[in-house]
C-alpha positions in Angstrom: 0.0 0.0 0.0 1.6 3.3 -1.0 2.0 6.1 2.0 -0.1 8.8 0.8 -1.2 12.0 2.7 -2.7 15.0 1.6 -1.0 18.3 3.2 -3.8 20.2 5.4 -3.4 23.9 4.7 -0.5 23.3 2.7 -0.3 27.3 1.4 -1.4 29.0 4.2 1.3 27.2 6.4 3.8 28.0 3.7 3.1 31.7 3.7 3.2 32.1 7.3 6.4 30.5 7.8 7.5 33.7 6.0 10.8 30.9 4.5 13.6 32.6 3.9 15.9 30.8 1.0 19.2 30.9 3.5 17.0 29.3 6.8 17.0 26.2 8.6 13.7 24.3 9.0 12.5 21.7 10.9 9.6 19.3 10.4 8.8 17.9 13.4 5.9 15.4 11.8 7.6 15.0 8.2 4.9 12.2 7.4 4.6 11.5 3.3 7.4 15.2 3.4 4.5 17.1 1.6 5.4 20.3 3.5 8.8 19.6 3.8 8.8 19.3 -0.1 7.5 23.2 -0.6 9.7 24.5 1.6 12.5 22.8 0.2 11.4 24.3 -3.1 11.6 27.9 -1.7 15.6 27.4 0.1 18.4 28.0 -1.9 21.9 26.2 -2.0 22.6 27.4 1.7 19.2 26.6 3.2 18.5 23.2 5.1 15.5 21.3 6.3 15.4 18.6 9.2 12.8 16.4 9.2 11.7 14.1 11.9 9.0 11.4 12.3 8.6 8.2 14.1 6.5 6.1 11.3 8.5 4.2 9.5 6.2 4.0 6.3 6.5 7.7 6.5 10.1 7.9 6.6 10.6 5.6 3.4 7.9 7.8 1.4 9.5 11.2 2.6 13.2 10.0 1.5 11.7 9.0 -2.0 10.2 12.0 -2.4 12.4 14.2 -1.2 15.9 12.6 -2.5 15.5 15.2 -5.5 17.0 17.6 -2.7 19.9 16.1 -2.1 21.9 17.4 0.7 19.7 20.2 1.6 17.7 17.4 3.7 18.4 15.5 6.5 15.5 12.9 7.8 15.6 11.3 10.6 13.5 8.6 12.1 12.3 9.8 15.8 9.8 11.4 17.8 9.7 15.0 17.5 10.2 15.4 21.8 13.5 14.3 20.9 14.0 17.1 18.1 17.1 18.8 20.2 19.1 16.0 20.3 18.0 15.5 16.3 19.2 19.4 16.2 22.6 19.1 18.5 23.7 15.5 16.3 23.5 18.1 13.1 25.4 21.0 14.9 22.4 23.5 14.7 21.2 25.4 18.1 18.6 27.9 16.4 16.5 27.2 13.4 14.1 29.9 11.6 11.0 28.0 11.5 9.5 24.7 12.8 6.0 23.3 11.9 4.0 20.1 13.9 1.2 18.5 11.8 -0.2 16.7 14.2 -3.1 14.8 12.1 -3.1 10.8 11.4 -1.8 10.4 7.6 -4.3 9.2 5.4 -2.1 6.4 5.1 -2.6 5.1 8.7 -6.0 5.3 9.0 -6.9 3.6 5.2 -4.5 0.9 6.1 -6.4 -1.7 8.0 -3.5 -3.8 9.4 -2.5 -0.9 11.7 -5.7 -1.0 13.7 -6.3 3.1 13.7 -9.6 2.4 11.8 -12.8 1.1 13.7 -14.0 0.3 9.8 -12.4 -2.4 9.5 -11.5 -5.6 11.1 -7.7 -5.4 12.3 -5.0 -6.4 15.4 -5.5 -3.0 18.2 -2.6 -2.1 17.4 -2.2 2.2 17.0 1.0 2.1 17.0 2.6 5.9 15.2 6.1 3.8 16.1 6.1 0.2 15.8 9.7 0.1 17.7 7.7 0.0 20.9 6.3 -2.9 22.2 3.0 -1.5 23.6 0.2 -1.6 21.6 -3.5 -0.4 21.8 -4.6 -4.0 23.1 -2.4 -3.9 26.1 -4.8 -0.7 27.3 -7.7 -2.2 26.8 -7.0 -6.0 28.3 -4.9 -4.3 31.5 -6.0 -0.8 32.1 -8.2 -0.9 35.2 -11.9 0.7 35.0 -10.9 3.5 36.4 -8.3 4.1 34.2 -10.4 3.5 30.8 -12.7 5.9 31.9 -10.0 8.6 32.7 -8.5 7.7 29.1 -12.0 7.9 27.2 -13.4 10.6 29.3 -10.3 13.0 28.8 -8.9 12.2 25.7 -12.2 10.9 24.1 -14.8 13.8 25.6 -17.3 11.0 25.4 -20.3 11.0 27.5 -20.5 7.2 27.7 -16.6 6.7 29.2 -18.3 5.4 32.5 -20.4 2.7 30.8 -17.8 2.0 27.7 -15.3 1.3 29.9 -17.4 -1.2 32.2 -18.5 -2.9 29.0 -14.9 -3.1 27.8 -13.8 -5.0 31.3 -16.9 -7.3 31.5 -16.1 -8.1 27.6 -12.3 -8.8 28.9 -13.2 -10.9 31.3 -14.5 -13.4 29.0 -11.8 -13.3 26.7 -9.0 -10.7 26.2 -10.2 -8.2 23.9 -7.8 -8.0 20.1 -9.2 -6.7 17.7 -10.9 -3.7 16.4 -14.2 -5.3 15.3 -14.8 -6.7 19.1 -13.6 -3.0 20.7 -16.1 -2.0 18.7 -18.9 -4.1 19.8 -18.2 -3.3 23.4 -18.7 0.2 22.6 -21.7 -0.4 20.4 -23.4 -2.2 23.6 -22.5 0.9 25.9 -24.2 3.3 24.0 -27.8 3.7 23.5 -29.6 2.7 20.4 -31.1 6.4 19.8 -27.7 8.0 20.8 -25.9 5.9 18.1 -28.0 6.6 15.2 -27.8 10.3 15.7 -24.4 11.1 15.7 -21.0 9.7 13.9 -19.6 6.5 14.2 -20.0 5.0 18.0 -16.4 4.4 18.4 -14.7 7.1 16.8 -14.3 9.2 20.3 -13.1 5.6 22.1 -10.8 4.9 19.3 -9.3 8.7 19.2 -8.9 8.5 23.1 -6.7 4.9 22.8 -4.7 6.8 19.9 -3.7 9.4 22.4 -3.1 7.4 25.1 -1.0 5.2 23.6 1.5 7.5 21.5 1.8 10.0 24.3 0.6 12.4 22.1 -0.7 15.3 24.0 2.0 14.6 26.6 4.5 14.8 24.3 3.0 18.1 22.7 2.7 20.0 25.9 6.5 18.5 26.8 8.2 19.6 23.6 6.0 23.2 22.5 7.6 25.8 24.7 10.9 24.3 24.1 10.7 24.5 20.7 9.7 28.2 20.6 13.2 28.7 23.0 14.7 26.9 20.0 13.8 29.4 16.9 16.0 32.1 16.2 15.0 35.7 16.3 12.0 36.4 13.7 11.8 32.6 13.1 8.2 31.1 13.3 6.8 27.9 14.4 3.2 26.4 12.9 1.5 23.7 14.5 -1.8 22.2 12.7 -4.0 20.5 15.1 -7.1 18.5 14.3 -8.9 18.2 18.1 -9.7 20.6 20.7 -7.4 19.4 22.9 -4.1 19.7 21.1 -5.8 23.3 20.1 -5.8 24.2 23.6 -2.8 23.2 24.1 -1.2 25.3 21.3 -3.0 28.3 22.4 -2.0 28.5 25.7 1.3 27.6 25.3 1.7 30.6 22.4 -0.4 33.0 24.5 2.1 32.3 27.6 5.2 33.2 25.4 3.3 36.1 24.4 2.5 37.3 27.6 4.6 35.4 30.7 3.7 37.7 33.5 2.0 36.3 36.7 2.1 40.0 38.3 -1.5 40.2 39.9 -3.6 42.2 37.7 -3.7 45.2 39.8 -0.7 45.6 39.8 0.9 49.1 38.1 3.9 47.9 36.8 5.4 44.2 36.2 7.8 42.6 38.9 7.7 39.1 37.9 10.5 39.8 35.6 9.5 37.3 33.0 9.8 38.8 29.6 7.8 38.0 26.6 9.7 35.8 24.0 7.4 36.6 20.7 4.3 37.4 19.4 1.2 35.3 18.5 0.8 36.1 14.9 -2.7 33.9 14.1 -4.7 36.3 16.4 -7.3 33.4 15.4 -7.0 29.9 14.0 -6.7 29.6 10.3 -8.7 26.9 8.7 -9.3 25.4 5.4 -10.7 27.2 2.7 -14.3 25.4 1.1 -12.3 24.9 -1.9 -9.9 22.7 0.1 -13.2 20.8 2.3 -14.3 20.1 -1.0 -10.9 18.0 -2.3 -10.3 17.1 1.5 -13.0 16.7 3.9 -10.3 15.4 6.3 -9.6 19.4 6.7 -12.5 20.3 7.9 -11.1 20.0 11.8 -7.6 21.8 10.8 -6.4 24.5 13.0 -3.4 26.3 12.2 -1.9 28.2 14.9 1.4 30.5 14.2 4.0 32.0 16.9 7.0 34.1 15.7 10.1 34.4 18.0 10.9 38.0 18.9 14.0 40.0 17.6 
């Protein structure tokens, strides 16, 4: 199955990182390189692009498509929380501009043997990495209650966490609970008839909340954000694209307390906190796709694009 992905607010991202043909970029989320590949286009001779990502399916698509580049590019498999090290191995401590994608590839999703997709019958497996050995199955079989309920209730936002996650351990109980068809049957039996044939798909909130869980991914975001905005040099931008609320809010705040560190009380007249601002939120509000992009991608249609440029 070839790795394909189409690049969510692929010109609007472009234009905001404001590339400049001598810079140094990083892709923290390279995926199928689409991004990478239009920046790339816009750097000259002395301009270099990192780019990281932890799939390996990605990482074998990106190098094809970006090999035309030669030596401008430098990919490395790994997780972007790890990008300083990626950054210190290469000999670079400040880059111009970094962007995070934080959306599941097309790829992952349509490809039913890596258990993302609760359309098809697969292994729970979720895996972004499939170096590590924990797997979407190992939640569900030896998580407590308690704990699938925190998972689906805070990652998920799902009404039913209470009652999916009891259905999920009286399933298990039985017999240990595999695949993506059976996950799915728990959750079918923990929601109401009437409540499932209103909305989406039953399982989509359980399955996004597993995801999570399992790759660290919001963790790992609210780990890695404010270190990478220390890491852009001055005027250099950073772009993150989110897809859920809760990476959103984790973009936002993070950008809005670079903006704007102080913890003085409000009343009072002049700062002594000391902390100094280290930029400027440059997407006053989200971006998001344009009709004409919904209409060749409805995947877009939860993008947010949030930009923060590093002061000079």
């Amino acid at each position: 199955m070839e790795f394909s992905h189409k690049s969510v607010l692929l010109h609007e991202t472009i234009d905001y990182l404001n590339i400049r043909p001598d810079g140094v970029y990083l892709d923290g989320t390279l995926g199928g390189g689409g991004h990478s590949s239009e920046i790339l286009k816009r750097l000259g001779e002395k301009g270099r692009l990192i780019g990281i990502d932890q799939d390996r399916d990605a990482i074998e698509a990106a190098t094809k498509k970006l090999a035309v580049f030669g030596d401008r590019v430098t990919i490395v498999r790994e997780n972007y929380e790890h990008f300083r090290s990626v950054l210190d191995a290469e000999g670079i401590e400040k880059v111009d501009g970094i962007l995070l994608d934080l959306g599941v590839s097309s790829y992952q999703f349509d490809d039913a043997a890596r258990g993302f997709s609760y359309r098809e019958n697969a292994p729970l497996d979720m895996r972004m990495d499939d170096r590590t050995e924990m797997t979407a199955a190992d939640i569900v079989n030896h998580y407590t209650e308690s704990e699938l309920y925190r998972v689906i209730r805070d990652y998920g936002e799902d009404p039913f966490a209470k009652n999916i996650a009891k259905h999920i351990v009286r399933a298990r109980e039985q017999e240990p609970v595999v695949t993506t068809d059976q996950l799915v049957e728990c959750i079918k039996q923990a929601i109401p008839a009437k409540i499932r044939e209103k909305g989406g798909h039953p399982a989509k909130r359980t399955f996004q909340a597993l995801r999570i869980e399992l790759n660290r991914e919001l963790q790992i975001l609210q780990d890695s954000l404010s270190d990478m905005v220390d890491a852009l040099a001055p005027g250099g931008r950073i772009a993150v694209i989110t897809f859920h609320s809760l990476e959103d809010r984790i973009v936002k705040q993070t950008f809005r307390t670079a903006e704007n560190p102080c913890i003085c009380p409000p009343d009072f007249p002049v700062c002594v906190c000391g902390r100094k601002s280290r930029g400027t939120v440059v997407t006053k509000k989200p971006v998001t796709a344009s009709e004409e992009e919904l209409q060749d991608n409805p995947r877009a249609h939860s993008a947010k694009l949030r930009v923060f440029e590093r002061g000079k």
